[in-house]
C-alpha positions as CSV (number, residue, x, y, z in Angstrom):
1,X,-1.9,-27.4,-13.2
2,X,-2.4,-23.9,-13.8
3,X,-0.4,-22.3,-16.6
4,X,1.7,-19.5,-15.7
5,X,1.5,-16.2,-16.9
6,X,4.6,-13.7,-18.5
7,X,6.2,-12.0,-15.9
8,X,5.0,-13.9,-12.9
9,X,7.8,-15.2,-9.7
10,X,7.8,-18.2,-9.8
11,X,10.2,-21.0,-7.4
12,X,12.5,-23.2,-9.4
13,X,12.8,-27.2,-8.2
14,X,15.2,-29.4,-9.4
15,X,17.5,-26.9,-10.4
16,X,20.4,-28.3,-12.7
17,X,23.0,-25.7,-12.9
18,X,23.2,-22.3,-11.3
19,X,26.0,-19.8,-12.0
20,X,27.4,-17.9,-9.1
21,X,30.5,-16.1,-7.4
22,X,31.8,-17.3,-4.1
23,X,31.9,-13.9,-2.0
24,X,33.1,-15.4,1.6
25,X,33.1,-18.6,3.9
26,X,30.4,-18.3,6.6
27,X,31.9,-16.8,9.7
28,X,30.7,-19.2,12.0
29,X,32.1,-22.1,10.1
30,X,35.7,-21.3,10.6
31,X,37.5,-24.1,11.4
32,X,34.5,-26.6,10.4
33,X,35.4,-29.1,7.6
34,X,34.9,-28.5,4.0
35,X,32.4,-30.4,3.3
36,X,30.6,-28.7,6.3
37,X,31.3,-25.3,5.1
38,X,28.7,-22.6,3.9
39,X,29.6,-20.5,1.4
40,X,27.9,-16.9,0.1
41,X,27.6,-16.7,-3.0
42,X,26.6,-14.2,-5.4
43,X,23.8,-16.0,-8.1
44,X,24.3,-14.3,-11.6
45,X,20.8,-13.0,-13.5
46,X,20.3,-15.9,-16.0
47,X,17.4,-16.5,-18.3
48,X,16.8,-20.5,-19.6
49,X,14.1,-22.4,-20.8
50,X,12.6,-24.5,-17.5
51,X,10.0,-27.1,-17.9
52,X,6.6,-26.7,-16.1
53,X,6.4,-29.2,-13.4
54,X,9.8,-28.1,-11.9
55,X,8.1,-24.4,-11.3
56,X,5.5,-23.6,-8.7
57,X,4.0,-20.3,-7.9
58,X,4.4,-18.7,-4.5
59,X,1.8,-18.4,-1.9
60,X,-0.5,-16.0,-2.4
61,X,0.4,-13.0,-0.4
62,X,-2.2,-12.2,1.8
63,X,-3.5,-8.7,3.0
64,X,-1.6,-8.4,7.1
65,X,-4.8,-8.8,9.7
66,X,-6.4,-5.3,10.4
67,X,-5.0,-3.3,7.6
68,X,-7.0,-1.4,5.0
69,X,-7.1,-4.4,2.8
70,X,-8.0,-6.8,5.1
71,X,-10.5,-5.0,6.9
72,X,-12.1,-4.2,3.2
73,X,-12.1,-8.2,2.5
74,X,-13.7,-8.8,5.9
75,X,-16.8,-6.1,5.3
76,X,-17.2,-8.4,1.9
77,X,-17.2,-12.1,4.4
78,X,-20.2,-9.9,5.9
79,X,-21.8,-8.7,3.6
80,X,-22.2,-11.9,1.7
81,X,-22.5,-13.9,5.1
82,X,-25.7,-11.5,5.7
83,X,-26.7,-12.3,2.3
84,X,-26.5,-16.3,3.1
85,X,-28.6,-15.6,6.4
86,X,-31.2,-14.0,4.1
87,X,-31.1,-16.7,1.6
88,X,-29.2,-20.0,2.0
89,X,-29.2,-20.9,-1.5
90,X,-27.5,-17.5,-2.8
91,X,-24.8,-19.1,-4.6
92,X,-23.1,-15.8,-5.3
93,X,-22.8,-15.1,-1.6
94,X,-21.2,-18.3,-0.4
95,X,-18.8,-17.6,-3.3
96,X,-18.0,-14.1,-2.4
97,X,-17.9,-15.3,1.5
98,X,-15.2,-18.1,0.7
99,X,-13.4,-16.0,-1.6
100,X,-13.1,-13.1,1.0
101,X,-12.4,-15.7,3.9
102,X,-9.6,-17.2,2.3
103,X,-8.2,-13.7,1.4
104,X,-8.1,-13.2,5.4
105,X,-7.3,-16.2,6.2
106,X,-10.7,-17.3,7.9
107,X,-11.9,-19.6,5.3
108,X,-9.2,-22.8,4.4
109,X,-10.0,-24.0,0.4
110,X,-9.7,-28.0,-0.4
């Protein structure tokens, strides 16, 4: 497991106890029993101590196809697949080619 860092958004399983203000019933659940009734509610900002294996990390965001980003990580794919052609054995290059597919989504990691 990966240790994670100050500062970074993390998701929160298994949460025990969250604080919040009911603002209003969900307006398509008038008339539905209680126990099938949403509620909005306001979540106040809380700080607490929350052991590692009930936190995961979001997805990495990735770079929307065809934008500046994107584009850039694909013109690094060819570079390095160029590379490969030149010399299969370039270890480099098939790291910088995975690393760039998977930043595009071309290339799945295990």
């Amino acid at each position: 497991m990966a240790k994670f860092k100050d500062g970074q958004q993390v998701f929160i399983r298994n949460a025990d106890w969250l604080e919040g203000k009911v603002v209003r019933a969900r307006d398509g659940d008038k008339g539905q029993p209680e126990e099938k009734t949403h509620y909005y509610v306001e979540i106040a900002a809380q700080s607490r101590y929350v052991l590692s294996t009930n936190l995961e990390a979001p997805p990495e965001k990735k770079p929307q196809r065809y934008d500046e980003e994107w584009m850039a990580e694909l013109e690094k794919m060819k570079k390095a697949a160029e590379r490969l052609q030149a010399n299969p054995q370039d270890k480099d290059a098939l790291r910088e080619f995975g690393e760039a597919g998977s930043k595009i989504g071309w290339v799945v990691k295990k």
